[in-house]
ZATORVEX-411404 format. One line per field, with one value per residue (C-alpha): y, z, x; residue in one letter. Coordinates in pm, whole numbers, plus 50000, padded with zeros to 5 digits. Each point is the difference from the previous one (the first is absolute). Layout:
BEGIN
y = (Y:...)
z = (Z:...)
x = (X:...)
drenvo = (a:...)
// end
This chain:
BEGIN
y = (47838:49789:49952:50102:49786:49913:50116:49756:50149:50132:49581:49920:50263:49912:49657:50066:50199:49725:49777:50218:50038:49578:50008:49921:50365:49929:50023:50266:50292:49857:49904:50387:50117:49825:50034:50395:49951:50179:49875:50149:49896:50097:50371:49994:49843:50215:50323:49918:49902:50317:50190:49789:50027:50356:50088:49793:50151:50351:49869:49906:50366:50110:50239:50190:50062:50338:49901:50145:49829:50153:49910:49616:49968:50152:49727:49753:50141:50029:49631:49847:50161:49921:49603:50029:50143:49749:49714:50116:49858:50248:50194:50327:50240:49867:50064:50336:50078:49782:50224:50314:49810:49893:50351:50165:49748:50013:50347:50221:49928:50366:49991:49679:50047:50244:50175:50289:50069:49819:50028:49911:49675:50142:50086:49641:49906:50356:49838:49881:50307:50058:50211:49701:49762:50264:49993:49637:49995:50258:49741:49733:50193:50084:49642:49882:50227:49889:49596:50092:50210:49696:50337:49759:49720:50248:50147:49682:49800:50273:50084:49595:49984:50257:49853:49624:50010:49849:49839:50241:50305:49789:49884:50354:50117:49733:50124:50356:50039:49773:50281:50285:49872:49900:50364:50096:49637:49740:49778:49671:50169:50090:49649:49829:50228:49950:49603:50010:50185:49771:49661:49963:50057:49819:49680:49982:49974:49648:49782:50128:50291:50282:50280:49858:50030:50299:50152:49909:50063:50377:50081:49979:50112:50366:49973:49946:50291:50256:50076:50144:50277:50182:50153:49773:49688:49797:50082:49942:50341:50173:49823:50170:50320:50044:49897:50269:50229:49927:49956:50190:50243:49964:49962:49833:50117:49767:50183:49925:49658:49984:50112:49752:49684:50004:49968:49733:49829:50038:49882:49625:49965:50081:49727:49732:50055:49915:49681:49911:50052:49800:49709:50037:50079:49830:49988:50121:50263:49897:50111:50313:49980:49763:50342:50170:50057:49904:50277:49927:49915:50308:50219:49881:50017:50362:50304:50270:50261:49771:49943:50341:50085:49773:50130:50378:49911:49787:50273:50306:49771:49933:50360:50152:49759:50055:50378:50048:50259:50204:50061:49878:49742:49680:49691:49815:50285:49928:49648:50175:50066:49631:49877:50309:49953:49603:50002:50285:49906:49676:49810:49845:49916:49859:49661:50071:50217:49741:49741:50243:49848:50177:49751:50186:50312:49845:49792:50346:50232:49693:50037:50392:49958:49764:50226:50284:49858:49745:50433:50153:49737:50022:49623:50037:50195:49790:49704:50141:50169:49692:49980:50244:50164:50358:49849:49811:50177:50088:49799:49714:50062:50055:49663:49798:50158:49929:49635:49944:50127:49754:49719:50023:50052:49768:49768:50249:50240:50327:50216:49816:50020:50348:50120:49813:50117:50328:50195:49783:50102:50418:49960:49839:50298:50275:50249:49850:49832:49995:49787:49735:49995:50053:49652:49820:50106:49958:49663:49868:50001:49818:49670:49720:49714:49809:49870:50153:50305:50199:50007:50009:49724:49766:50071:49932:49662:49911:50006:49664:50123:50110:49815:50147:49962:50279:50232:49956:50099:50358:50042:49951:50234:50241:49911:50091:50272:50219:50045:50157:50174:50122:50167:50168:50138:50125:50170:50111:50103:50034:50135:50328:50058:49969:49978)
z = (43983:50351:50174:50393:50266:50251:50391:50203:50277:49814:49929:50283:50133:49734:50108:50387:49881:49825:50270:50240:49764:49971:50374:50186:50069:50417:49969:49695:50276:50217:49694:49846:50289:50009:49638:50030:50358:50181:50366:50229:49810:50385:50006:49614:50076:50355:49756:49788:50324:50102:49664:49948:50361:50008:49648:50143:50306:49796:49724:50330:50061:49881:49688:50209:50291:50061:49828:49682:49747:50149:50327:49881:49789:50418:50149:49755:50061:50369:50040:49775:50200:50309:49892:49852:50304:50215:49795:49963:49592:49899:50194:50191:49788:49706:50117:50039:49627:49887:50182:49861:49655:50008:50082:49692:49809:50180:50133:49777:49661:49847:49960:50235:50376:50182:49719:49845:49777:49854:50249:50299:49997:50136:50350:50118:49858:50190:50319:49991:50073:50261:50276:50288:49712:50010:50355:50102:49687:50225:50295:49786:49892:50357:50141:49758:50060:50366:49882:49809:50232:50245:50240:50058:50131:50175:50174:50122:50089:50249:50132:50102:50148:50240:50054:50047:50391:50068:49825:50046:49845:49719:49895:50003:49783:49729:49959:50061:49740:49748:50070:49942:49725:49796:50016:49736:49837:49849:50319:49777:49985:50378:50027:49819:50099:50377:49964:49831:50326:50266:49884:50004:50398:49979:49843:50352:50263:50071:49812:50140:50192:49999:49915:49656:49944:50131:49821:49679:50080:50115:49658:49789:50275:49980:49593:49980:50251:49941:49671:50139:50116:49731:49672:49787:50225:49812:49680:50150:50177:49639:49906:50232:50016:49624:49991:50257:49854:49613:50166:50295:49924:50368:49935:50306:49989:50153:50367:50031:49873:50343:50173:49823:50004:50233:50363:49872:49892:50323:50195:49807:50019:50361:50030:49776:50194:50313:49808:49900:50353:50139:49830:50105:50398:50169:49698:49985:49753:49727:50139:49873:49852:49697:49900:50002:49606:49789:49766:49979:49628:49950:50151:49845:49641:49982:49987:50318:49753:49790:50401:50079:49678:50042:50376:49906:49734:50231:50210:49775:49846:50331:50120:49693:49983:50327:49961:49696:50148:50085:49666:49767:49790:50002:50122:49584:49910:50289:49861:49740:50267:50079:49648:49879:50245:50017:49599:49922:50253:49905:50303:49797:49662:49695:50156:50304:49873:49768:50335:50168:50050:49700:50012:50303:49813:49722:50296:50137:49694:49893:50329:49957:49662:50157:50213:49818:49707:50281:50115:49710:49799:50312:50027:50391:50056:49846:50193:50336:49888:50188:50353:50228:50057:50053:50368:50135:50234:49888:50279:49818:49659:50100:50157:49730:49744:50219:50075:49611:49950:50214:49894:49651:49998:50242:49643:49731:49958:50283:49665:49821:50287:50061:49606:50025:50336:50034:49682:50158:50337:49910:49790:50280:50211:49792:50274:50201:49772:50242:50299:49737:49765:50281:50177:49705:49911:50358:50094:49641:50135:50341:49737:50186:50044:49727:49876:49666:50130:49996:49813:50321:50150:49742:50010:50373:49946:49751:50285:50137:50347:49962:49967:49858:50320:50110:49751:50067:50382:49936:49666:50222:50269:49736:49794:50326:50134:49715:49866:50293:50028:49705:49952:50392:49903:49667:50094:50334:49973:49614:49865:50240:49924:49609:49913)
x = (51626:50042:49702:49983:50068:49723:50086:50071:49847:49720:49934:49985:49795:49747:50035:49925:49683:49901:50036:49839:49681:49990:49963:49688:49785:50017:50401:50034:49968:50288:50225:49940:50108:50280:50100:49937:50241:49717:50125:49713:49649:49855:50120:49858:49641:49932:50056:49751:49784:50025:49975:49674:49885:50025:49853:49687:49968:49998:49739:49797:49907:49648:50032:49762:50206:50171:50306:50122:50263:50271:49890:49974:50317:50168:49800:50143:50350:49994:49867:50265:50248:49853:49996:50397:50102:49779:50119:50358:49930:50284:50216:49822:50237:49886:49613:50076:50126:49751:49755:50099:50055:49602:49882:50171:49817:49707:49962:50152:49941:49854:49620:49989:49956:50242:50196:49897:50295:50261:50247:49783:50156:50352:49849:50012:50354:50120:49903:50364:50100:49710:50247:49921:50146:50271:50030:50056:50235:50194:50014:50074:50292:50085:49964:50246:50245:49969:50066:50260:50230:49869:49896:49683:50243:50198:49746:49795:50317:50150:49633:49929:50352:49880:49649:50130:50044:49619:49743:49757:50211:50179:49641:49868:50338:49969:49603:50088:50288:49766:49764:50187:50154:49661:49898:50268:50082:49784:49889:50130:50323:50044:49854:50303:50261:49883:49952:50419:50094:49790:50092:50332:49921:49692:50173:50247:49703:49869:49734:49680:50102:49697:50213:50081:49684:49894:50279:49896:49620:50125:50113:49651:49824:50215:50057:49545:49919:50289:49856:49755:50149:50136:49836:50252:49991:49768:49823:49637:50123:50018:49697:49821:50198:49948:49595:49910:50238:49803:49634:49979:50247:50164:50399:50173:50372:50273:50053:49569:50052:50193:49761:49741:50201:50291:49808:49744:50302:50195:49709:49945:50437:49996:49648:50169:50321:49789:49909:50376:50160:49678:50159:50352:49938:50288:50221:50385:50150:50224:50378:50058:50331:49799:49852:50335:50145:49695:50109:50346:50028:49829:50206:50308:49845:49809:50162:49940:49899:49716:49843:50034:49802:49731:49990:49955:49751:49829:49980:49923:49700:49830:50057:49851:49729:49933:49986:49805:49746:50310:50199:49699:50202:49727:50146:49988:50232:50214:50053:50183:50278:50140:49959:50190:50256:50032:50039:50185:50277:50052:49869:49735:50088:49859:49997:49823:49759:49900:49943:49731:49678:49835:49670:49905:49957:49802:49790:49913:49928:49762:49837:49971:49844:49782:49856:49977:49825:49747:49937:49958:49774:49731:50094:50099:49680:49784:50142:49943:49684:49813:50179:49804:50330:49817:49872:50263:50216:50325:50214:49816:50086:50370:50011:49841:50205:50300:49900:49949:50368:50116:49768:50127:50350:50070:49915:50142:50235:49933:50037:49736:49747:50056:49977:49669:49818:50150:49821:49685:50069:50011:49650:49858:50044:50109:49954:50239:50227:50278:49835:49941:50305:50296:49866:50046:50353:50086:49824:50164:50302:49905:49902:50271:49776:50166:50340:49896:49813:50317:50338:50150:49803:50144:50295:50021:49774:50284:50265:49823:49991:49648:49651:49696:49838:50263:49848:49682:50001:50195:49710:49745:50113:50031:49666:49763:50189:50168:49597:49863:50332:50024:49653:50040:50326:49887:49675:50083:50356:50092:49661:50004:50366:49996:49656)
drenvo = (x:x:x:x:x:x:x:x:x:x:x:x:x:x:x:x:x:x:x:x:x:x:x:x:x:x:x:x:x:x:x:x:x:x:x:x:x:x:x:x:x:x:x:x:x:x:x:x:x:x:x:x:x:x:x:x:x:x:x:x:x:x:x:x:x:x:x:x:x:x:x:x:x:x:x:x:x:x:x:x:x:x:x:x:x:x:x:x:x:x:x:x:x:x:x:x:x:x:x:x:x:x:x:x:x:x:x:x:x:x:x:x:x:x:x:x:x:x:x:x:x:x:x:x:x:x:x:x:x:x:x:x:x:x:x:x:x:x:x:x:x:x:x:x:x:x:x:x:x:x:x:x:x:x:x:x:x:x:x:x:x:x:x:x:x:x:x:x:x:x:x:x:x:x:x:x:x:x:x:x:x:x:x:x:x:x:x:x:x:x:x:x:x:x:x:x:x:x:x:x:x:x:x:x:x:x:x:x:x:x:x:x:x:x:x:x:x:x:x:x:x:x:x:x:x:x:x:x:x:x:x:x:x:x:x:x:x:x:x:x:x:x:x:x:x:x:x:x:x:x:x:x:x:x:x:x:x:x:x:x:x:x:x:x:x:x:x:x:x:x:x:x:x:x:x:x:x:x:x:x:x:x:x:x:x:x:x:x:x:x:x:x:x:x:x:x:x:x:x:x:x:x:x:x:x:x:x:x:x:x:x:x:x:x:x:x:x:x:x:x:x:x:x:x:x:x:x:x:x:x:x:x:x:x:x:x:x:x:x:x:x:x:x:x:x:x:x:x:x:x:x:x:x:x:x:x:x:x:x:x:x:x:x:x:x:x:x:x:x:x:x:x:x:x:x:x:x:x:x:x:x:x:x:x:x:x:x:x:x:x:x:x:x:x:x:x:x:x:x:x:x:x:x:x:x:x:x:x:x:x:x:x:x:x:x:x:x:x:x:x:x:x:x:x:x:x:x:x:x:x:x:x:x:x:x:x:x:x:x:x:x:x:x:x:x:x:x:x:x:x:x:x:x:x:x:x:x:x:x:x:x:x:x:x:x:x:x:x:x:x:x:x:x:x:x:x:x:x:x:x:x:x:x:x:x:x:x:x:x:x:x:x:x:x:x:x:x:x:x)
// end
């Protein structure tokens, strides 16, 4: 009978433990680490800063306030997120599962706080199937249909050729087709995809020449407000979309979300343009001919009928979203329509369905769990319970609920700070839940003051043409007027019309 052989590696793993206990306690953290190739002990420590922080903030309420358990194990929830997403600890998709992870252990455990039977504990898991989840899944779909027939590139390269004869209207085109495009793509893709198409021209003016920078400025500018505009723009749109829809019971279709979004939008382009040309006054226009051919490659590698595809789905999409009051067909089952199409035909296969931005989807259904359960608990009324909301005029409210949009995702994610004020913002004013929830949404989106306040931002800080101090003169335009903008336009214009 042969006896077993010790591991070599098991040796000298025993070995390096030992060592590691022998050391002196002030370095056996650090060597631990090491030994257990933990590489970020930062990330690691500012969780459990936050996990601690916000469990203490929550055993800080009285027992004899007007908060039940399922009210404090929300308030725990919602300020942990809150903190993750403020401290960017782990990513913000990951906040978002962990969100609706902590509520089915939390909230609906039978004979605990919100469950009643068994299966109560599916209704926050379905929320991944909640139909404005659905929806920007849909435009997802759509947008990358667009990248890969290059009818994105195609479509901005021919547009700037025409629009390169003067400053003023090549300026205007590079924020305008940023614009347009962010209503149907993710801004950080229109961001990049713009930024591949304005450098190579970019890169042939001379060291220090406005327009360089201008250009590149142009591009965030369009990418941050064109979301706005459209229902499946940005997700702080479905955010809010989907809290009135589940609280107020007031659904906001994509042909109103026009009518909410797109002019307030229009208004702070056409004000930061003003700003951009400002700084370019006397300047000369890139020659033309640089423009010419941007799309070449493209052209030579994708076949007519895989553009012509994406174009009539493009178009069917928009037209039946656009139309929903007419043929009845919401605009999440319309989503069905491009991924049907895109998939089944080939255009998008396994590969490239596997490369859309799925985190954004988890990022919002977190955020709609969020707020339904911060609703439902009598967490966001209990919050608000001690602002005299009931006698400040409603202009008011609007505009502080805008300004706090702003304020805080200008420093974290614009999804983040609008799963966190707008459930507030509704119970603050339930009777008129869309003056207060529509500012946030909108005035998320106007958050540029930063390098890091936006995707799009950074990526145009990362070209090295821009300065922070470049960022923070369009974010402040945009912090003091898209507030006041914002609430007028909602409760003067948008209230009457949907309200």
């Amino acid at each position: 009978m042969t006896s077993s052989q010790p591991d070599p590696d098991d040796e000298a793993a025993r070995a390096e433990l030992s060592r590691l206990l022998a050391e002196s306690p002030a370095n056996l953290p650090k060597s631990l680490l090491r030994w257990l190739e933990i590489s970020s002990p930062q990330r690691i420590a500012l969780c459990v800063f936050v996990v601690l922080l916000a469990a203490g903030l929550t055993w800080l309420v009285p027992e004899d306030a007007a908060l039940d358990v399922a009210g404090r194990r929300s308030l725990f929830i919602l300020l942990l997120a809150a903190g993750l997403w403020l401290s960017e600890a782990i990513p913000a998709f990951a906040v978002g599962i962990l969100i609706i992870a902590l509520q089915v252990l939390l909230l609906d455990r039978p004979g605990g706080t919100l469950a009643e039977g068994p299966g109560d504990w599916e209704a926050h898991v379905l929320v991944l199937g909640h139909p404005l989840v659905w929806l920007f899944f849909g435009g997802l779909v759509l947008a990358a249909g667009m990248s890969r027939t290059g009818i994105d590139r195609w479509l901005a390269s021919n547009l700037l050729e025409r629009f390169a004869s003067r400053p003023a209207t090549l300026i205007a085109g590079v924020a305008g087709i940023a614009f347009v495009l962010s209503m149907l793509m993710s801004n950080t893709a229109t961001t990049a995809m713009m930024l591949a198409l304005v450098t190579p021209v970019v890169s042939r003016l001379e060291r220090g020449d406005p327009m360089a920078l201008t250009l590149v400025l142009a591009i965030p500018v369009g990418a941050n407000l064109g979301g706005m505009g459209s229902l499946v723009g940005t997700p702080p749109n479905a955010v809010a979309a989907g809290a009135l829809a589940s609280q107020a019971g007031i659904e906001i279709n994509f042909a109103q979300w026009l009518v909410v979004g797109l002019v307030p939008g229009l208004l702070l382009l056409g004000l930061l343009l003003g700003v951009l040309l400002w700084r370019v006054r006397g300047a000369q226009a890139p020659p033309a001919e640089l423009w010419a051919g941007l799309d070449a490659d493209d052209a030579q590698h994708i076949p007519l009928w895989e553009r012509l595809t994406v174009i009539l789905t493009l178009l069917l999409t928009v037209t039946l979203w656009l139309t929903s009051g007419v043929h009845g067909l919401p605009a999440p089952a319309v989503s069905v329509v491009p991924v049907v199409i895109l998939t089944a035909s080939g255009i998008l296969d396994v590969e490239a369905f596997r490369r859309l931005p799925y985190d954004v989807l988890f990022l919002l259904a977190g955020g709609l769990a969020l707020g339904a359960a911060v609703h439902e608990t009598g967490l966001a009324a209990w919050l608000i319970s001690g602002l005299p909301a009931e006698d400040v005029p409603l202009f008011l409210l609007a505009l502080a609920a805008g300004a706090a949009a702003v304020l805080l995702s200008n420093i974290m994610s614009n999804t983040a700070a609008a799963n966190v004020l707008v459930p507030l913002a509704i119970s603050a004013a339930p009777g008129a839940s869309l003056v207060v929830a529509l500012p946030v949404a909108l005035c998320a989106s106007a958050a540029m003051a930063m390098p890091v306040s936006t995707p799009p931002n950074a990526l145009a800080f990362a070209t090295g043409l821009c300065r922070a101090r470049d960022f923070l003169v369009l974010g402040s335009v945009t912090a003091l007027a898209a507030p006041p903008l914002a609430a007028a336009w909602t409760l003067y214009v948008v209230r009457p019309l949907l309200g």
